[in-house]
N, C-alpha and C positions, 0 to 999 in steps of 0.2 A: 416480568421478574417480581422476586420479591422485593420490600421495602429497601432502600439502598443500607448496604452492606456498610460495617462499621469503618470510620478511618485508622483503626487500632490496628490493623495490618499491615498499615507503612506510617513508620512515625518519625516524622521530620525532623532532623534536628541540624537546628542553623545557626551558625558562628559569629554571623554576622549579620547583616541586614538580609530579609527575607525576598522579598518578592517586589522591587521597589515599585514597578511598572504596573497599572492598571490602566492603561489606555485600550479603547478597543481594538481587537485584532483585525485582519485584512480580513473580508469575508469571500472574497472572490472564488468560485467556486470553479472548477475545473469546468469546461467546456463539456455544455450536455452530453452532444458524442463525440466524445474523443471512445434396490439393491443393497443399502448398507451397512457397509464392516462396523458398528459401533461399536470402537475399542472400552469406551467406558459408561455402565448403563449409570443414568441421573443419580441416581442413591449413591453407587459407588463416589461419583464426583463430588455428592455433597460429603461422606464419608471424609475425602482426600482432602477437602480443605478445611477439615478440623482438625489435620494434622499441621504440627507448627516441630520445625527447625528449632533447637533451643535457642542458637548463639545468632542476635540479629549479625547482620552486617553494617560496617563501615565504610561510605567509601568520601572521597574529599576531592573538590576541584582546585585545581592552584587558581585564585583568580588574579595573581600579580608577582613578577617576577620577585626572586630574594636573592642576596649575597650570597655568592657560592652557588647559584642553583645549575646542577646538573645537566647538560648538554642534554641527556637522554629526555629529561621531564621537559612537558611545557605546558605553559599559560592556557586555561580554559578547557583543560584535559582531568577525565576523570581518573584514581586512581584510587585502589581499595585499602584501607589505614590497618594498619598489624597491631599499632597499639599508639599511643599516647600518653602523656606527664602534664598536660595544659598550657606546656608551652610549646613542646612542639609533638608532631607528627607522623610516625614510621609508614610509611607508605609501601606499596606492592608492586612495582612495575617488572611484570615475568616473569623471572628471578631474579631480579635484582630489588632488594629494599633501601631507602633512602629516605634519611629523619629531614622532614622542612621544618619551616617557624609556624606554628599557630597562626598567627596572623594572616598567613600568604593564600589561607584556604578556608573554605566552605563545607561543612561535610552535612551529610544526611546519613539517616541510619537507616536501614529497611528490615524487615522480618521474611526471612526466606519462605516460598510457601513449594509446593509441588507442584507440578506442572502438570496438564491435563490433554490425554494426547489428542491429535486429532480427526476427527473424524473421517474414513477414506470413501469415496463412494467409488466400488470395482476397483480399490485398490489407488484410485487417485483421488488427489484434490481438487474439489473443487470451488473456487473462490468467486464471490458475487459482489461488483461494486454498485451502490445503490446513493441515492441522492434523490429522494424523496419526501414523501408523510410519514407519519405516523401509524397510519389505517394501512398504507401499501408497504411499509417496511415487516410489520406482522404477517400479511400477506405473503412475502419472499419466503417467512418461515415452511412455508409448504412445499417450496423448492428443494430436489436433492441438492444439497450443500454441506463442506465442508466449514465452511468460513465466510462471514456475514461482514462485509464492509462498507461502513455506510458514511461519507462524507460529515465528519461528526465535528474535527476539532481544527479549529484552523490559525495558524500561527500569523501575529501580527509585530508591528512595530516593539522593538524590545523584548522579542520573544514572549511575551503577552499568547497566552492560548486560550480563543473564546470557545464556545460550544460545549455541547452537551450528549449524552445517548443516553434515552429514558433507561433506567435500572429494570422497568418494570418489563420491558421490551427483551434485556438481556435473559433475563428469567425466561421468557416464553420463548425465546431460541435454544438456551439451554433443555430444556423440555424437549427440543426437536433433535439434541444432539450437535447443533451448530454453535461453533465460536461467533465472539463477535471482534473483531481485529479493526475497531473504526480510523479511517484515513484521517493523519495527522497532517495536512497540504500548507506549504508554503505562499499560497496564493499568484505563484508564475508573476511575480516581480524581482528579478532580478537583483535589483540594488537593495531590496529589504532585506533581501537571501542574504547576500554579501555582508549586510551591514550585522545580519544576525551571526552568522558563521563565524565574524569578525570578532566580537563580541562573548568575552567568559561570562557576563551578566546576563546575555541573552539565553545564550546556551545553557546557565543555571537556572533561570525564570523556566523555560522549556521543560526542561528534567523535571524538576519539584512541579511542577502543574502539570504534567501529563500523568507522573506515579500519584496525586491525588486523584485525578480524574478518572483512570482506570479502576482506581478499588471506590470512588464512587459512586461511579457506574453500572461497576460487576462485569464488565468487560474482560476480553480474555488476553489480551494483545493489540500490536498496533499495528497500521500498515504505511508506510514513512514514503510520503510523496512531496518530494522537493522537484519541481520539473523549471527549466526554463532559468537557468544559472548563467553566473560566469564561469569561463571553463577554468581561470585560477582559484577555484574553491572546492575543488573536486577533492582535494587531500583533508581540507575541511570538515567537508560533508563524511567523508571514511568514517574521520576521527569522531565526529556527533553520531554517529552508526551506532560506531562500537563503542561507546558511552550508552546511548540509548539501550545497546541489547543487554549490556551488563548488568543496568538495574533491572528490565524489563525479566530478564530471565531469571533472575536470584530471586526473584517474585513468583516466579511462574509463568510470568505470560510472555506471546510469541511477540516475533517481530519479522513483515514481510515486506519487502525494500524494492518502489517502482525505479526502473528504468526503462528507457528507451532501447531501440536497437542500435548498433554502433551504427556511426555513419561521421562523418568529414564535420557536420557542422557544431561549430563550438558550443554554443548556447545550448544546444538537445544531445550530440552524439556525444561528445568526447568530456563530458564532464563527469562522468560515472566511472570508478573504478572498480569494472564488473566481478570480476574476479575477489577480492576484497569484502565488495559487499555481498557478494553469493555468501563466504564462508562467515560474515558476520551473523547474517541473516537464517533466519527460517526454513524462506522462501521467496525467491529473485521473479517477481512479476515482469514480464517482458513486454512492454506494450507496444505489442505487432496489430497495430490500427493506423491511420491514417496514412496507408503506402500511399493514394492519391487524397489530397486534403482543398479546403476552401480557399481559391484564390491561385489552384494550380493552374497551368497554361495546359497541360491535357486531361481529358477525362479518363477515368479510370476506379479501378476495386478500393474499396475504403483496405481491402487487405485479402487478396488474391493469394491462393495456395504456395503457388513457387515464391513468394515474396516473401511470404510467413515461414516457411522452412528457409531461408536463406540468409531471414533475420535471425533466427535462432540458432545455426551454424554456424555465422559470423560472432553470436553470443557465444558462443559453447567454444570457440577457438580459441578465444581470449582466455581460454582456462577456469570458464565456469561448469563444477558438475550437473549433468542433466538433471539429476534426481532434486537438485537446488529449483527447476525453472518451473513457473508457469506461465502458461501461453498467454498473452490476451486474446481475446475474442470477442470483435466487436458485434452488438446485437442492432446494429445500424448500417446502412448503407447510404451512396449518395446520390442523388436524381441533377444530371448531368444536362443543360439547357443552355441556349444562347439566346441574347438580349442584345438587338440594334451591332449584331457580328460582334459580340462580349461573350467569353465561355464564360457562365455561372453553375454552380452547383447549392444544394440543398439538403440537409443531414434528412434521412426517413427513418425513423424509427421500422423494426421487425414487422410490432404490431400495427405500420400501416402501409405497408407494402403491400397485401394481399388487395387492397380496395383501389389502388393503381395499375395492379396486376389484372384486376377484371373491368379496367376502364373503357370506354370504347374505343376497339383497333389494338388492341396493346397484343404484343407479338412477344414470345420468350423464347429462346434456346439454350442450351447447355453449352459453356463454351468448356473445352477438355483440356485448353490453357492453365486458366484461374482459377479453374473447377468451379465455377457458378454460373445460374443462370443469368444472363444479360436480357432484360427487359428496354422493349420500345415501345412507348406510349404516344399520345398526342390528346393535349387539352386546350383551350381555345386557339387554335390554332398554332402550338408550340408545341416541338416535337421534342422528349425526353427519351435520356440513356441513363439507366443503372445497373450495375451489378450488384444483384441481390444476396441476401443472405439468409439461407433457409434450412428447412429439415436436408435437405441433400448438402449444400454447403457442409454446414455444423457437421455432421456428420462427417465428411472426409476430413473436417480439420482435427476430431475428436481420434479417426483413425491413425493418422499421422503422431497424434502424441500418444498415441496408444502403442505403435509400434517403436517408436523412437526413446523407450523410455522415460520421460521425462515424469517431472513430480502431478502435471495435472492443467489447470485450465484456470484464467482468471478473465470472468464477464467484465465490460464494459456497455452499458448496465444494465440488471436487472429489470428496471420498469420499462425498458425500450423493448421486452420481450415479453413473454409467458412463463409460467410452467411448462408449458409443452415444450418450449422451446431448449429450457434446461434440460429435459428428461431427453430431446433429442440427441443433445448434447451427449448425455451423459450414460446413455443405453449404449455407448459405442464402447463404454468399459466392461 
């Protein structure tokens, strides 16, 4: 990228105390493993963002109830200001407007910019989650891709958001046509989720430090991974959704909202409301990976064919449009062993399956089930089972969202694979 872009693009304006929290944020990082259409050539896009909106926007969070306040409004919610006197506030909820007290709220003003569309490879997207270097995230740029997401900003205690995406990095994806959408992750602590969700101060710290981060970065958009909740915060997280996409998009930039596949358990399946956040969102990541996981009692595909279509039909019933979903696709599989009659398993990366695959005695077949090859190995006298994930796999799973309509495909992650492995991926468009 170039030198980082100026702050005069979103300019803060605060009513009251700013950002009180500088504590560091959670860093915990998500678990290792868990052709193209370019609609806008680089000139154009630089073109686009010298175009400015004349009239910025207003928008105000209630951070404390007031006399009279309206059943419809509520505390820690964002809403867009019509106009003001310095004492109080006309605000915008749908069509309904409704004057508060100065006091009860926070505003920020932003400067609208245009939106830059996305790149489609054969017509879909394609999405790459990355958690890496420096040297290997440049690298990625070489990948056919849509959308660049790289483990960048991670929220901590009091909504406190650390981290960073070189500017200079955004510049050299740009150049290749890709956004950069870096993951905003709650860190899979439950009770900081809650406590942030809970929290209008949290939820304001969040807001105002991510719309700084993004125009200082050069960034295109975000990709919003809150995993591993309570499930009474699920009306919460909507509502921070669609706060987040408000300002994100009055700016220009996207916004693409992970979830899990439905399923029973509270903490992962039923704390998303899918439907909700499809139409908030961009782009509804669907993360169809760990059908069999660490510490299960049988072995089995980190994310077998019929599992993955089953997960995302169970998505889609709930009243999410296809054209909203991307798949996940994990670029890992799991090597399946027993230890003193203990079933263990072991994440393998793409890139080193093949050198297990050519170990001594190792046997492969294609099972017509889970659509993958099932590999058996034996190393010091331990005999191992996976189900691997390779140019045939990718491949059927690449068909299956090719014919099913959907918006496209989101890696789980890029450094656990190749080039090749994307372009296997992605020839199926």
């Amino acid at each position: 990228m170039t030198p980082k872009k100026s702050l005069g693009g979103i300019l803060l304006t605060v009513c009251a105390l700013f950002l009180g929290s500088t504590a560091a944020a959670n860093t915990t990082p998500k678990p290792l493993f868990r052709g193209d259409n370019f609609f806008v050539a680089h000139s154009n896009r630089v073109a686009k963002q010298t175009q400015r909106v004349s009239a910025n926007v207003t928008f105000a969070m209630i951070m404390t109830r007031f006399s009279g306040m309206p059943e419809a409004l509520s505390v820690g919610s964002l809403y867009q200001v019509v106009a003001g006197d310095g004492a109080t506030v006309l605000i915008q909820d749908h069509n309904t407007q409704y004057t508060v007290p100065q006091s009860a709220v926070r505003e920020l003003t932003v400067s609208p910019q245009p939106s830059t569309p996305v790149k489609m490879i054969g017509g879909k997207v394609i999405l790459g989650f990355a958690d890496g270097t420096t040297s290997q995230y440049a690298s990625n740029f070489s990948d056919p891709l849509s959308l660049f997401s790289p483990l960048s900003y991670n929220v901590g205690s009091g909504g406190t958001v650390a981290g960073n995406f070189p500017a200079a990095l955004s510049e050299q994806a740009h150049q290749r046509g890709i956004q950069v959408w870096p993951i905003l992750a709650s860190g899979f602590n439950p009770i900081q989720t809650n406590a942030i969700l809970q929290s209008e101060q949290a939820k304001w710290n969040i807001l105002t430090s991510v719309l700084a981060k993004v125009e200082q970065d050069g960034v295109d958009g975000i990709n919003l991974d809150f995993e591993d909740m309570e499930p009474n915060d699920a009306p919460l997280l909507t509502q921070f959704a669609q706060d987040l996409r408000d300002v994100l998009h009055t700016t220009g930039k996207g916004l693409s909202i992970d979830v899990t596949p439905p399923s029973s358990d509270p903490h992962w399946g039923i704390v998303y409301n899918r439907p909700q956040l499809a139409q908030i969102s961009d782009y509804l990541v669907v993360m169809t990976y760990d059908e069999h996981y660490a510490g299960d009692a049988t072995p089995g595909s980190v994310a077998s064919l019929p599992w993955m279509e089953s997960s995302i039909t169970s998505t889609i019933d709930t009243g999410v449009a296809p054209s909203k979903v991307l798949v996940g696709i994990p670029f890992y599989a799991r090597t399946w062993y027993k230890v003193g009659g203990s079933l263990q398993s072991s994440a393998v990366a793409i890139t080193d399956e093949q050198g297990l695959s050519n170990s001594s005695g190792s046997s492969s077949v294609w099972n017509a089930h889970t659509q993958q090859d099932i590999l058996n190995y034996t190393q010091h006298g331990t005999s191992f089972t996976m189900w691997l994930e390779n140019q045939r796999s990718l491949s059927e799973r690449a068909q299956y969202v090719e014919k099913t309509g959907l918006a496209g495909v989101a890696i789980w992650q890029l450094e656990l694979g190749t080039t090749a492995d994307v372009i296997d991926l992605s020839s199926q468009f």
